[in-house]
C-alpha positions as CSV (number, residue, x, y, z in Angstrom):
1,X,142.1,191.2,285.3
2,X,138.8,189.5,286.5
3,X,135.3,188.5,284.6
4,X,133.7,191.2,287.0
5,X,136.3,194.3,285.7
6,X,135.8,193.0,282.0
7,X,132.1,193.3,282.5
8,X,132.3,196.8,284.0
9,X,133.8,198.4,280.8
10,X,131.9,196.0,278.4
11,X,129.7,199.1,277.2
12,X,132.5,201.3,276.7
13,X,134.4,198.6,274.7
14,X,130.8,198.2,272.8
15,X,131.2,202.1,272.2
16,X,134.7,202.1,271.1
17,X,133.9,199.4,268.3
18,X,130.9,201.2,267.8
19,X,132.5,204.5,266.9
20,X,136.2,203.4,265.4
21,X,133.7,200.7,262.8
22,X,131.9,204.3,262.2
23,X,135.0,206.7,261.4
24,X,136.2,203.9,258.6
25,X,133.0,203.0,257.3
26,X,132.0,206.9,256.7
27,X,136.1,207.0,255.1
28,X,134.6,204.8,252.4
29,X,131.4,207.1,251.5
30,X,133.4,210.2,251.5
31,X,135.8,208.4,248.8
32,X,132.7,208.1,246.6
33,X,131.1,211.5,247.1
34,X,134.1,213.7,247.3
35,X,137.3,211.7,245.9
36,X,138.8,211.7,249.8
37,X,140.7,210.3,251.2
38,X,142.8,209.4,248.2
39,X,140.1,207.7,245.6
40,X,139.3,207.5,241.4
41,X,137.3,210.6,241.9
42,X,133.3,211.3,243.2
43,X,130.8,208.9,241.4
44,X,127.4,210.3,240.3
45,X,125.6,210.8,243.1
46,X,122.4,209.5,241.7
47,X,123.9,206.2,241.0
48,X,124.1,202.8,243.4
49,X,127.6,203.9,244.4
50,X,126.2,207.3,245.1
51,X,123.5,206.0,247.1
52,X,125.8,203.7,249.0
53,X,128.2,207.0,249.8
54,X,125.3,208.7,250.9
55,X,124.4,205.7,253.2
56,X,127.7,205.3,254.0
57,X,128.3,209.0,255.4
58,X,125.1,209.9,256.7
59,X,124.3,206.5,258.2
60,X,127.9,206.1,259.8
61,X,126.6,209.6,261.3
62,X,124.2,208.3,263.1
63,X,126.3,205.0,264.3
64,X,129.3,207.7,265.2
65,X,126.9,209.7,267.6
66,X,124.8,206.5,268.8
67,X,121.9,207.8,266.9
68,X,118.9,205.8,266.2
69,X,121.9,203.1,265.8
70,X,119.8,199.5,265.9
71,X,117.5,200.5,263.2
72,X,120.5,202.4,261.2
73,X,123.0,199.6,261.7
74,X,120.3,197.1,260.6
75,X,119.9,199.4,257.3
76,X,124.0,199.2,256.6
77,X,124.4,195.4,257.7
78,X,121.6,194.7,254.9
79,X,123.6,197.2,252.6
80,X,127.2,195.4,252.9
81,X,125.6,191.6,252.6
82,X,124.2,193.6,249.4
83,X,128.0,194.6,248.5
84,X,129.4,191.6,249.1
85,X,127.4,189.3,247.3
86,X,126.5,191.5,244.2
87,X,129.6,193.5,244.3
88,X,132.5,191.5,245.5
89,X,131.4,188.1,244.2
90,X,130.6,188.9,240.9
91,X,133.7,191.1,240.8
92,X,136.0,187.7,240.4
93,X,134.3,187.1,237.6
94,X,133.9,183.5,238.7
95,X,131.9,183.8,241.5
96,X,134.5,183.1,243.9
97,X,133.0,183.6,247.3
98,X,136.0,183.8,249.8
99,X,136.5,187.0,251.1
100,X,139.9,187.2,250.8
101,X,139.8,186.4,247.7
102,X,137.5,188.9,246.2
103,X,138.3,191.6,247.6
104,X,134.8,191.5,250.4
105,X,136.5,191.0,253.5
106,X,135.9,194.9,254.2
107,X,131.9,194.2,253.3
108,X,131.6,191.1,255.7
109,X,133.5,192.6,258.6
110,X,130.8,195.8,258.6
111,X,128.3,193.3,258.3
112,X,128.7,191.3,261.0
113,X,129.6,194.2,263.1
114,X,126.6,196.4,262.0
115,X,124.4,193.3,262.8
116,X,126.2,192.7,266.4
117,X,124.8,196.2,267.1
118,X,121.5,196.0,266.1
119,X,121.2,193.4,268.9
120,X,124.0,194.4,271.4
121,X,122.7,198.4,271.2
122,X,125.1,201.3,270.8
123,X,127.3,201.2,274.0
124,X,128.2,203.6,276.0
125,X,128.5,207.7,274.8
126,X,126.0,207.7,272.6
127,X,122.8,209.8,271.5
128,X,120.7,207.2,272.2
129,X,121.2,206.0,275.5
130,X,121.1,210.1,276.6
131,X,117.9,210.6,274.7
132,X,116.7,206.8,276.8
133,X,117.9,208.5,279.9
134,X,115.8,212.0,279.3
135,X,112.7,209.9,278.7
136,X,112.8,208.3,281.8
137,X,113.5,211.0,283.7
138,X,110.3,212.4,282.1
139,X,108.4,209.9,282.7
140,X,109.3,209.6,286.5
C-alpha cells in the first residue's frame, strides 16, 4: 500500500477514531446516569460525576454525529485532563502520577484524542462537514 492510498482514506480513518473514541466515551456517562452497562448504580445527577455523565453522553453525541465537534471535543479534552489529575492522581493516595498506575490511562487516552480533534476536525461522515458543505453551496 502506498503514501498516496493511505492519504486518500486518511479522513475516513479520522472518522472511524472519531466515532468508535465516541461510542466508549458516552459507555462511561451512561454508567453514571443510568447504572449501564454493568456499574455501582446512577450517581446524583446534580453532583461532579453527574455533570461529567451528562458531558459524557450528551457531548460524545455531538462527537458521534460530527457535531459542533472542535469546540465540543475541546470542552471533554479539558474535562478528562480534569479527571486525571484531580481524580485519578489523588485516587492513589500518594499522588502517583503514572497512568497505569492509577487507574487514568482511560482519562489520558480521551484527552489526547479529544485534543487531536479539535485540531485535525471531525473526519469524514459527520454533521459538520454536511452542514460546511450546505453553506457553501449557499453561498455560491
Amino acid at each position: 500500500m502506498n503514501l498516496e492510498t493511505l492519504n486518500k482514506y486518511q479522513p475516513h480513518a479520522l472518522a472511524v477514531l472519531r466515532i468508535i473514541t465516541a461510542l466508549s466515551f458516552m459507555a462511561h456517562g451512561t454508567q453514571k446516569l443510568f447504572g449501564f452497562p454493568a456499574s455501582q448504580g446512577p450517581t446524583e445527577l446534580f453532583s461532579l460525576m453527574g455533570l461529567a455523565g451528562i458531558l459524557e453522553v450528551f457531548g460524545g453525541a455531538a462527537i458521534l454525529v460530527g457535531l459542533f465537534t472542535r469546540p465540543v471535543a475541546f470542552i471533554l479534552s479539558g474535562m478528562m485532563a480534569y479527571a486525571f489529575w484531580f481524580v485519578h492522581v489523588p485516587m492513589m493516595g500518594q499522588g502517583n502520577i503514572i497512568p497505569a498506575a492509577n487507574g487514568g490511562d482511560g482519562a489520558v487516552l480521551f484527552c489526547f484524542v479529544f485534543l487531536y480533534l479539535v485540531f485535525a476536525g471531525p473526519g469524514a461522515w459527520s454533521l459538520d462537514a454536511r452542514l460546511g458543505a450546505q453553506r457553501k453551496a449557499v453561498a455560491a
